[in-house]
C-alpha positions, 0 to 999 in steps of 0.5 A: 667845502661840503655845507650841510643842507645845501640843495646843491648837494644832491648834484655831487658826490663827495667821494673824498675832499680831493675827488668831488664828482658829478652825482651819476657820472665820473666826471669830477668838478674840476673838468668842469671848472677848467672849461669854464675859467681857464678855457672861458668857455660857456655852459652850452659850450662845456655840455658838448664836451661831456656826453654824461653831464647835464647843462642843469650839472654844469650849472651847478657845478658853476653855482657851487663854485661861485658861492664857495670860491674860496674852497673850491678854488683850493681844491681847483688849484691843488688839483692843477698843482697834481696835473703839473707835477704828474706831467713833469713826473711822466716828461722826465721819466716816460714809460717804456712803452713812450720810450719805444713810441719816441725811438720809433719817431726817430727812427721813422725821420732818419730814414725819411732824411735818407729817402730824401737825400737818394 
């Protein structure tokens, strides 16, 4: 994915081939690319949404995608496989911490329904 003396470069950091972050920031590009093609939003519209990046970063970002759909599309759509699979992972098996959140829930209803009835 990396291309040896591109000048867009100099705005990422290739920590591994799976994190490829916002030089500066810990913002990876994938956040970026879900805003701009699954969310339709513009660049103006994603530079309000992170306060560490750049418009000149989410342009870049934008630019590098298009001359390498192809990798970095790999790279967006394995990232949103993981996204997907993390969250099945947490529904089916929640921490004890939601666990408790959930019975709390519950418990919070049940005696809502109680008071309504009296």
């Amino acid at each position: 994915m990396k291309q040896l003396g591109d000048p867009l470069e100099k705005y990422f950091h290739f920590y591994r081939p799976d994190d490829i972050r916002l030089q500066g920031t810990r913002v990876g590009i994938e956040h970026i690319l879900k805003e701009y093609i699954h969310n339709g939003k513009s660049p103006e519209e994603i530079e309000s949404l992170f306060s560490t990046v750049s418009l000149e970063q989410i342009y870049a970002t934008i630019l590098y995608y298009l001359r390498n759909q192809e990798a970095v599309g790999k790279y967006f759509h394995q990232w949103l496989d993981y996204c997907r699979q993390a969250q099945e992972e947490h529904d089916q098996n929640p921490p004890p911490a939601v666990l408790r959140l959930l019975k709390l829930k519950e418990e919070q209803k049940a005696a809502q329904v109680v008071n309504n009835v009296y």
